[in-house]
C-alpha positions in Angstrom: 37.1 -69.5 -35.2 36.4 -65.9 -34.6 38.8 -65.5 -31.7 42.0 -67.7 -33.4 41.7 -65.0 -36.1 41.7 -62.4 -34.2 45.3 -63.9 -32.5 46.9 -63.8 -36.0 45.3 -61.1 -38.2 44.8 -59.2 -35.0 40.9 -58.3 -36.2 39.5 -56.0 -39.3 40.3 -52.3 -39.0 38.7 -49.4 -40.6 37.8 -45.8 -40.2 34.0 -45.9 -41.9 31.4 -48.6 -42.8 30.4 -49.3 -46.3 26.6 -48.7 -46.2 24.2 -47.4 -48.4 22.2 -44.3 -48.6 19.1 -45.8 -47.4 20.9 -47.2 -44.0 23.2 -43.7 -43.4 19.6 -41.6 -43.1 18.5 -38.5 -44.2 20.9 -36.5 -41.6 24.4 -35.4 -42.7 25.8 -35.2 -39.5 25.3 -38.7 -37.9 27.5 -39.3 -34.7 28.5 -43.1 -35.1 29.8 -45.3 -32.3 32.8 -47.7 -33.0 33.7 -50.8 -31.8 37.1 -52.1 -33.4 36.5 -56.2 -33.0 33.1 -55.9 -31.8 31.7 -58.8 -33.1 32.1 -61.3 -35.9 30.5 -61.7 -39.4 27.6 -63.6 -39.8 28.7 -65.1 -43.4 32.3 -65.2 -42.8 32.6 -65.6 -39.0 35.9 -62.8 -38.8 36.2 -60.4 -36.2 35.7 -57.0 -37.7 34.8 -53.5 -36.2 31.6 -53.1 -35.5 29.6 -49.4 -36.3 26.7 -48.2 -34.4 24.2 -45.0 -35.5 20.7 -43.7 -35.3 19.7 -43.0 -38.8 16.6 -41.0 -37.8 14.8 -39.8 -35.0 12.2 -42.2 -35.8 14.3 -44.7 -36.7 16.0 -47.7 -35.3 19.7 -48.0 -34.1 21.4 -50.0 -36.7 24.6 -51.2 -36.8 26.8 -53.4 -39.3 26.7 -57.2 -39.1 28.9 -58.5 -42.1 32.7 -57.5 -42.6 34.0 -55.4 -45.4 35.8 -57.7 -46.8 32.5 -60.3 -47.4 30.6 -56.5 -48.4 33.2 -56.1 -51.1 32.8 -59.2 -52.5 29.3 -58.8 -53.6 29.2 -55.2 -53.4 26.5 -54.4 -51.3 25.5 -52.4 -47.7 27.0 -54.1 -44.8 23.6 -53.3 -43.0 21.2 -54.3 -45.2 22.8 -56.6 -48.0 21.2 -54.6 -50.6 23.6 -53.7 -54.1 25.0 -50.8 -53.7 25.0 -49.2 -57.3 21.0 -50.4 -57.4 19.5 -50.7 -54.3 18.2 -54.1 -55.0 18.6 -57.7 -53.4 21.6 -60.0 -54.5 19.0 -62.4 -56.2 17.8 -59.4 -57.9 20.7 -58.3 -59.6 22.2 -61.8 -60.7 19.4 -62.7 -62.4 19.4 -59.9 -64.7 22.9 -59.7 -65.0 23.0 -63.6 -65.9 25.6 -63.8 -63.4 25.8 -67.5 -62.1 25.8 -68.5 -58.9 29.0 -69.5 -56.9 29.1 -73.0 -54.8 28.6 -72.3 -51.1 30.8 -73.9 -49.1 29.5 -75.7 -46.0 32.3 -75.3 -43.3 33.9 -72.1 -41.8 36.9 -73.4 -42.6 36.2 -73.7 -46.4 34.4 -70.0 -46.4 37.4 -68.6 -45.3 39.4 -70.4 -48.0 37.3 -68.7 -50.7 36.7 -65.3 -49.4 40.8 -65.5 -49.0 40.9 -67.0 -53.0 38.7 -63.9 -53.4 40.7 -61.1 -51.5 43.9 -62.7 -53.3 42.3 -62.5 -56.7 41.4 -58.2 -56.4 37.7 -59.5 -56.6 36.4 -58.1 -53.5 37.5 -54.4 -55.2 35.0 -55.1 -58.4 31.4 -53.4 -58.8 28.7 -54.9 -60.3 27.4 -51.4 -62.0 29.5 -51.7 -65.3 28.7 -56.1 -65.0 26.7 -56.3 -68.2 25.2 -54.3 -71.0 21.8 -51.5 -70.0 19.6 -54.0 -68.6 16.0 -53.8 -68.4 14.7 -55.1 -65.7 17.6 -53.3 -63.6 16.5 -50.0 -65.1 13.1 -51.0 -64.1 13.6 -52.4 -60.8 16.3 -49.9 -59.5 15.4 -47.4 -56.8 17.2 -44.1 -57.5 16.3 -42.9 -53.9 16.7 -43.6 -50.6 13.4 -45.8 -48.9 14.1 -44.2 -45.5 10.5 -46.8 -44.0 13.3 -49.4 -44.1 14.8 -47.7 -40.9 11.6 -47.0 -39.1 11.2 -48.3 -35.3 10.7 -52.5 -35.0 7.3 -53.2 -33.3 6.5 -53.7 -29.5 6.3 -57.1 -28.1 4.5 -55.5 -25.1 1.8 -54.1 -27.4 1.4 -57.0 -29.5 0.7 -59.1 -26.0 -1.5 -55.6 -24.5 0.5 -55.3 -21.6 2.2 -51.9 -23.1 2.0 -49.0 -21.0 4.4 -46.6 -22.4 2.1 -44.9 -24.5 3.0 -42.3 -26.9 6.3 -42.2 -25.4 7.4 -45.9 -26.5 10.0 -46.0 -29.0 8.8 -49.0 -30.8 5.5 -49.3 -33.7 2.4 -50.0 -32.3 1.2 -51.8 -34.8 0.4 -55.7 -35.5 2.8 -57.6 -37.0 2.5 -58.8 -40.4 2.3 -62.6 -41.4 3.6 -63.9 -44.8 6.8 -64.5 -46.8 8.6 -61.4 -46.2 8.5 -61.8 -42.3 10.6 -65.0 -42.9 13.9 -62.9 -44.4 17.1 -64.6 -43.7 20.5 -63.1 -43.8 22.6 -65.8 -45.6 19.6 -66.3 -48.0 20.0 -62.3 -48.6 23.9 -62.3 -48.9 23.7 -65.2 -51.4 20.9 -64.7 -53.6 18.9 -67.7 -53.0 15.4 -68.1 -51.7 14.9 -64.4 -50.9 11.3 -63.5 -50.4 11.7 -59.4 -50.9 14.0 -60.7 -54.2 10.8 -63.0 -55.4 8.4 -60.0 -54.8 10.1 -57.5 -57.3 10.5 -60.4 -59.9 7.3 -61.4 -59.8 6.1 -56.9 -60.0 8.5 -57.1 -63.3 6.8 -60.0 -64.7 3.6 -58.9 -64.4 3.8 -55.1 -65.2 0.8 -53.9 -67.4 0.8 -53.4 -70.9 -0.5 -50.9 -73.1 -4.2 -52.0 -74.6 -4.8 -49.9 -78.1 -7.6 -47.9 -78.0 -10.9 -49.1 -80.2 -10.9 -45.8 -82.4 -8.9 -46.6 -85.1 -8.1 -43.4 -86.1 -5.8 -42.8 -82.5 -2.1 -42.9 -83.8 -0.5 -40.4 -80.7 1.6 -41.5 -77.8 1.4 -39.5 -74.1 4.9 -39.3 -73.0 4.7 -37.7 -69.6 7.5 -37.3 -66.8 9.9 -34.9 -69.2 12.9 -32.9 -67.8 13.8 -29.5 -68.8 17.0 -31.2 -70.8 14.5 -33.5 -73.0 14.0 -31.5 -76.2 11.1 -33.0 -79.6 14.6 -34.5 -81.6 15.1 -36.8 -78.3 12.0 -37.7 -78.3 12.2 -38.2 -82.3 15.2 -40.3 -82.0 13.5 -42.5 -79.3 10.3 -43.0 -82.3 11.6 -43.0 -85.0 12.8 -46.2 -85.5 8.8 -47.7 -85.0 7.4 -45.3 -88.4 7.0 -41.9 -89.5 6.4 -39.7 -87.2 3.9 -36.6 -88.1 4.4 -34.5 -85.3 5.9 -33.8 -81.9 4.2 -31.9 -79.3 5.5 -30.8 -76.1 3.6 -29.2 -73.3 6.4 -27.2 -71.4 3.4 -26.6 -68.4 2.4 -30.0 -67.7 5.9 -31.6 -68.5 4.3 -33.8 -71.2 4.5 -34.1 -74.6 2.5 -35.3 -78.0 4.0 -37.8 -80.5 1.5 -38.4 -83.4 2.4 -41.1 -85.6 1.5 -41.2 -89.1 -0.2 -45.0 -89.2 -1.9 -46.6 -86.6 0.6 -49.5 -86.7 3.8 -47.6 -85.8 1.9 -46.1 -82.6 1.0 -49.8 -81.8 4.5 -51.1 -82.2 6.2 -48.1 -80.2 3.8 -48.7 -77.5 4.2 -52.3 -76.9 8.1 -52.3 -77.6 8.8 -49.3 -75.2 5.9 -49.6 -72.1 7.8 -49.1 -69.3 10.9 -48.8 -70.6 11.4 -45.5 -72.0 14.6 -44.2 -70.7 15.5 -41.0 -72.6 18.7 -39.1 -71.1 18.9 -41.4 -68.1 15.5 -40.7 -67.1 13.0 -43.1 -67.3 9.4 -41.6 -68.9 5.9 -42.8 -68.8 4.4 -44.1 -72.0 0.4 -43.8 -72.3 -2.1 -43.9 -75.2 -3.4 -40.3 -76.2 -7.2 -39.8 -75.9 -9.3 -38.9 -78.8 -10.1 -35.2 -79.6 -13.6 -35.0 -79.9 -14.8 -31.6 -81.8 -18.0 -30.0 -83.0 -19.1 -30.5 -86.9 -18.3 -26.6 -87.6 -14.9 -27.3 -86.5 -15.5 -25.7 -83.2 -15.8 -26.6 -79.9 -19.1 -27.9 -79.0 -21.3 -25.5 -77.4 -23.7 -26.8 -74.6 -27.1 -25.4 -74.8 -28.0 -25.0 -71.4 -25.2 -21.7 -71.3 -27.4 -19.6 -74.2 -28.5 -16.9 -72.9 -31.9 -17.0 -72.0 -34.6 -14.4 -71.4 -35.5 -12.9 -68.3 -37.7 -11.0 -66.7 -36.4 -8.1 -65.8 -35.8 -7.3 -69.6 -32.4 -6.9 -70.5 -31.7 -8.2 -73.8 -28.9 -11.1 -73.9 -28.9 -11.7 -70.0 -29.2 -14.7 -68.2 -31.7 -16.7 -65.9 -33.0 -15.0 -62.6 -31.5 -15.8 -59.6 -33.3 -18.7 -57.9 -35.7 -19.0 -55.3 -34.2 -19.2 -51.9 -35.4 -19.6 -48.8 -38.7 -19.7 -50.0 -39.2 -16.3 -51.4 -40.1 -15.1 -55.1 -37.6 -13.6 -57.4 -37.2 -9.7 -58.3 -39.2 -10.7 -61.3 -42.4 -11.8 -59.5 -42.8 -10.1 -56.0 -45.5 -11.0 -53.7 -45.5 -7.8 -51.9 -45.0 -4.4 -52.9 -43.0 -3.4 -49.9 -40.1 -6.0 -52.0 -40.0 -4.0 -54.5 -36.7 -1.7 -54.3 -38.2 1.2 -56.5 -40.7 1.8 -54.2 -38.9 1.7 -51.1 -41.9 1.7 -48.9 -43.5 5.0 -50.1 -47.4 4.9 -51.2 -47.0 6.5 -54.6 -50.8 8.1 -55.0 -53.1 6.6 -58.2 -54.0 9.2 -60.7 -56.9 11.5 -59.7 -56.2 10.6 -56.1 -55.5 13.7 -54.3 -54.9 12.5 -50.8 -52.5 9.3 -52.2 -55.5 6.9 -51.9 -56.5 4.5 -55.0 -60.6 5.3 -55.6 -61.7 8.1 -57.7 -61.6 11.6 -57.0 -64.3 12.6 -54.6 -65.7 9.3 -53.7 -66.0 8.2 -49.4 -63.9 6.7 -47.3 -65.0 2.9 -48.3 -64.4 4.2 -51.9 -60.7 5.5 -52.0 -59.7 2.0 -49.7 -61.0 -0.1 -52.5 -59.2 2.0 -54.9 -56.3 2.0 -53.1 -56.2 -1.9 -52.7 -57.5 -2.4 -56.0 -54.8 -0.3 -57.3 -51.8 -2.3 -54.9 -52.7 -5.3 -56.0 -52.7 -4.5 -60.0 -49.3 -3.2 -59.5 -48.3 -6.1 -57.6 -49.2 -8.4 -60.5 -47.8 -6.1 -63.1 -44.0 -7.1 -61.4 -44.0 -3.7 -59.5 -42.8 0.1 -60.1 -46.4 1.5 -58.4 -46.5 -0.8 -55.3 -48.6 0.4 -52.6 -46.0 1.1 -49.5 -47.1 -1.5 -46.8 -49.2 -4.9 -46.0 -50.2 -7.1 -48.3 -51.7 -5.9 -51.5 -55.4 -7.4 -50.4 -55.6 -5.0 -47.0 -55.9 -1.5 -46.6 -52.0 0.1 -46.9 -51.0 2.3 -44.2 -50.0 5.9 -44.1 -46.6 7.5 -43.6 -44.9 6.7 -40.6 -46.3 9.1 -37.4 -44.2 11.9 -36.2 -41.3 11.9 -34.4 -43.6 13.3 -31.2 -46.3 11.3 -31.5 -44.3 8.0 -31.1 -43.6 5.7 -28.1 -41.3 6.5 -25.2 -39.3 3.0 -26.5 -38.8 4.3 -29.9 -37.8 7.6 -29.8 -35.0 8.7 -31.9 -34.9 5.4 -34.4 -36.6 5.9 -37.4 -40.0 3.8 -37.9 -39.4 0.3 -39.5 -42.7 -1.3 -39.5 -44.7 -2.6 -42.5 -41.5 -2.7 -44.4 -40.3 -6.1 -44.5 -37.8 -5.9 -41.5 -40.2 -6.8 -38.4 -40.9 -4.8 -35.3 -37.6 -3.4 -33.6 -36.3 -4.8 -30.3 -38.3 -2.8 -27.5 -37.6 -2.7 -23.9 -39.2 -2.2 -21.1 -41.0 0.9 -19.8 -39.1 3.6 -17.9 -41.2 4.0 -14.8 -43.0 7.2 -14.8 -43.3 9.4 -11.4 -47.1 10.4 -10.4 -47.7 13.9 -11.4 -47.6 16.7 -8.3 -50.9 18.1 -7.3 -51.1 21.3 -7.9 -52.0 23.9 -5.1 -54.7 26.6 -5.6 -54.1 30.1 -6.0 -52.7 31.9 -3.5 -52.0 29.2 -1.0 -48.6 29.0 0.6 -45.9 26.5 -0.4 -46.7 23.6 1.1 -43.3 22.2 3.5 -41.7 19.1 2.1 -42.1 15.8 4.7 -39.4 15.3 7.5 -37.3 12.1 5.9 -37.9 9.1 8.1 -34.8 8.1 10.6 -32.5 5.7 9.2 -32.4 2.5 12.1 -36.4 3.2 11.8 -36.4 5.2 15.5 -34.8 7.9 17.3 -35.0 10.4 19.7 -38.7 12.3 20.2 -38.8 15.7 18.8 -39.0 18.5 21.5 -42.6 19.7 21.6 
């Protein structure tokens, strides 16, 4: 059949393929083999030029498998059989346009008859866009951008069995297939509208989108309308409303691309949501419809206030301040030291106790037993008063220590570093010892110098000194 036409009509020629966004990819500039009577169409049988491309560089090769003369007749890609003015299936788009369903015919010859009938009649040159009145489900149902996953890369056989080795260099999915209804697809069952499993899928979606459920508070009469362009203004949105009851008021929220609409009875917010869910269109843009939530405020008229943010006292004494820090990692909080080295207005000094001339704690004149009982006693009463008069060093039940020893009197390890013990910070890193050289004897009065030893020949000999 194929090759008698192509003696008399001598084949299909054209300069581009009709395809649709989706199929031509996301890359302007695609470079597209052609194949003038490279294979015939697989509803009509004709011989027509065949076109080649790589929409992606993820994506499969695709190429065109119907004519343009069997694409113009029902308007959609030669690639993919989709509409072209909705991106839907054939099916799809009859049934909400109520447009009826040809007879088939069963032979080649009689397809060619009516696709001739067709070409002879301009009907090939129609588009199904301006068909019918704004439909519903189409304005639904229609994608308004491209679904570029309908190019990606088919899955590999040689995975599927484990025997690929390829890797991450394969250009095919390495994934399992997928089992059901829509891995049954069929091309004449696509081009004709009948039995198509991706067609039954979005019919059944349509049929069972969600509807709005009414809140219980009674006293909710406002609408969320969310997904607003810049050219939607509150008398759109009026016009859209008003036909369900009075409207009170019309709040937009420029911010979150939202707005407001409170109705003034319950039953007008009820019949607006169940007559327009899901098919809001306002300025060719479809919005999304949602039940406003109930504003929930204090009995003053305020806001209500939580208690646990009032202020609260504290202990260091500052009126209208909050809580202490807490406890962390084990130790007490600037309002109850343990020790009066934590205090910070101490800073590790031994502040001396009245009548205390030498700093201790005891009485005036008393021993030495005396002023370390004072002094202890007197530590740990200012560690339970919440310091200002701690001690210095230690714990408050042992005997505090003195200032740090001078600057001579310290080790050889820890010379030039101030002294940091007793003061919360540990013992600082020591090292070891410098080895110290015996001291010289020294020789008596008068004595000559004594001479200094001969150093020992290297190679541990050599030649006899000359007596």
């Amino acid at each position: 059949m194929a090759h008698r036409m192509l003696q008399e009509n001598n084949g299909e020629e054209a300069s581009f393929p009709i395809v649709c966004e989706t199929c031509l990819g996301p890359n302007p500039y695609v470079r597209m083999q052609k194949i003038p009577n490279g294979g015939a169409c697989h509803i009509s049988g004709r011989p027509y030029t065949v076109f080649r491309w790589r929409p992606g560089n993820d994506a499969r090769y695709k190429k065109t498998i119907i004519c343009q003369e069997v694409a113009k007749a029902k308007n959609v890609c030669q690639v993919c059989l989709f509409d072209l003015d909705y991106g839907l299936p054939v099916q799809v788009r009859d049934t909400a346009l109520g447009i009826e369903k040809d007879e088939i015919p069963e032979s080649a010859v009689g397809k060619e008859y009516q696709l001739n009938e067709q070409v002879k009649a301009g009907e090939t040159e129609s588009s199904f866009a301006g068909a019918g009145p704004s439909n519903d489900m189409l304005q639904h149902l229609a994608r308004t951008t491209p679904y570029y996953k309908r190019n990606q890369a088919r899955v590999c056989s040689f995975f599927v069995r484990g025997a690929c080795t390829r890797g991450a260099e394969c250009p095919y999915r390495h994934e399992m297939p997928t089992s059901g209804p829509l891995s049954e697809q069929n091309i004449k069952d696509r081009y004709y509208g009948i039995n198509d499993p991706v067609a039954a899928k979005l019919l059944s979606r349509y049929e069972e989108r969600g509807k709005l459920t009414p809140p219980e508070d009674t006293s909710v009469a406002t609408l969320y309308v969310g997904g607003l362009t810049p050219e939607i203004t509150e008398n759109d949105l009026r016009d859209a409303f008003y036909s369900y009851g009075e409207i009170t008021s019309v709040r937009r929220v420029e911010t979150r691309f939202c707005a407001f609409v409170t109705f003034a009875a319950r039953a007008g917010a009820e019949k607006a949501a169940e007559e327009l869910s899901g098919r809001l269109i306002v300025k060719g843009t479809r919005l999304k419809l949602m039940w406003g939530r109930p504003q929930q405020a204090a009995a003053g008229g305020g806001a209500p206030v939580d208690p646990s943010m009032q202020p609260v006292a504290s202990s260091s004494g500052v009126p209208g301040a909050y809580g202490g820090p807490p406890a962390y990692f084990g130790l007490a909080p600037p309002g109850a030291m343990a020790y009066p080295s934590m205090d910070p207005t101490a800073i590790g000094a031994r502040l001396p106790a009245p009548g205390d001339k030498r700093g201790g704690g005891g009485g005036g004149g008393g021993d030495k037993r005396a002023r370390t009982d004072g002094a202890a006693a007197g530590a740990a009463a200012a560690a339970a008063a919440g310091g200002g008069g701690g001690s210095g060093f230690g714990h408050p039940g042992f005997m505090p220590m003195g200032p740090p020893p001078p600057m001579m009197m310290r080790p050889p390890g820890m010379m030039g570093m101030p002294m940091m013990m007793g003061m919360g910070m540990g013992a600082p890193p020591m090292g070891p010892p410098r080895p110290m050289a015996p001291p010289w004897p020294r020789p008596p009065a008068g004595a000559p110098p004594a001479a200094a030893p001969a150093p020992a020949a290297a190679g541990g000999g050599g030649p006899p000194a000359a007596s």
